[in-house]
Every structure is written in structure tokens, then in C-alpha cells.
N, C-alpha and C positions, 0 to 999 in steps of 0.2 A: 527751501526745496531746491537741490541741483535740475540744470537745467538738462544735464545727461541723465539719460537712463540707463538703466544694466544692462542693457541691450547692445547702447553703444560702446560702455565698457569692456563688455565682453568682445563686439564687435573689433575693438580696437586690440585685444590681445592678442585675439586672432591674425592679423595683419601684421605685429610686432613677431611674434613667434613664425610668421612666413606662411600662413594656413590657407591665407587670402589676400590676394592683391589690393592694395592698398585704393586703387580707382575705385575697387568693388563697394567699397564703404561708403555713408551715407556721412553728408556735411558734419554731423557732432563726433562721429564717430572717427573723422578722420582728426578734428579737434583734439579730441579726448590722448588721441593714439601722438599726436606730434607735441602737446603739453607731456605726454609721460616719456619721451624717446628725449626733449626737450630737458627734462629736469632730470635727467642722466646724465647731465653734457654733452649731448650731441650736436653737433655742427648739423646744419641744413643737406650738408651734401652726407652725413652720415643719415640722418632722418630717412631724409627722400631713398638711400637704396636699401634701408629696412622696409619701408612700405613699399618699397618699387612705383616712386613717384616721383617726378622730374624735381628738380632744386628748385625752380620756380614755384613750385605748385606747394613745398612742404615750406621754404619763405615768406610767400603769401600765406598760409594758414597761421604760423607763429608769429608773421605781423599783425594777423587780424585778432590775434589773442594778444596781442601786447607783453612779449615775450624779446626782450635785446638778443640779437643774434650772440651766438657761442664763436669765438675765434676756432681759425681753422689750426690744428693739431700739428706739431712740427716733427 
């Protein structure tokens, strides 16, 4: 059994799509949303201004999922 619900799935497309400010989200949800921005290739700095969350804030979450940072885009 996923430790995410559809709730936070859904919560997380939301916040990707721009519906909802990325702070608004709840700890899985903000998870869920920077593993999926994450396996896109995105860079932390591209992450954090889809969610509208600081570079710090979308780094720490992809380091706490054990996720190697994306080089930045030239």
C-alpha cells in the first residue's frame, strides 16, 4: 500500500497546474508534487517556481526522498 493518498495526488496536480500555492499543501502532498516535477527533469530552481516554493524548501523535500539533484539547464 502507497503511503500517498489520492488526495495528496490530486493535491499535488493542483499546485503543479498553478491552482494552488505550493506552501498550501500538506507534507506528502508537497512530496508527491516535487518527485513528479523531479522525474520530468527539473532542476530545484525549476521545481520550487512551479510550486512557488523557495529553492531551499523544494531541495530539502527531493533530498528527503532521496532523489540526486538535476544539473542546472544551459
Amino acid at each position: 500500500m502507497s503511503r500517498y493518498s489520492h488526495a495528496d495526488a490530486e493535491a499535488a496536480r493542483r499546485a503543479i497546474a498553478g491552482l494552488v500555492v505550493g506552501e498550501e499543501l500538506g507534507t506528502a502532498a508537497r512530496e508527491v508534487a516535487v518527485a513528479i516535477l523531479h522525474a520530468q527533469g527539473r532542476t530545484d530552481a525549476e521545481t520550487a517556481a512551479a510550486l512557488r516554493l523557495s529553492t531551499y524548501t523544494a531541495a530539502r523535500i527531493r533530498a528527503r526522498l532521496h532523489l540526486r539533484a538535476h544539473g542546472a539547464r544551459s
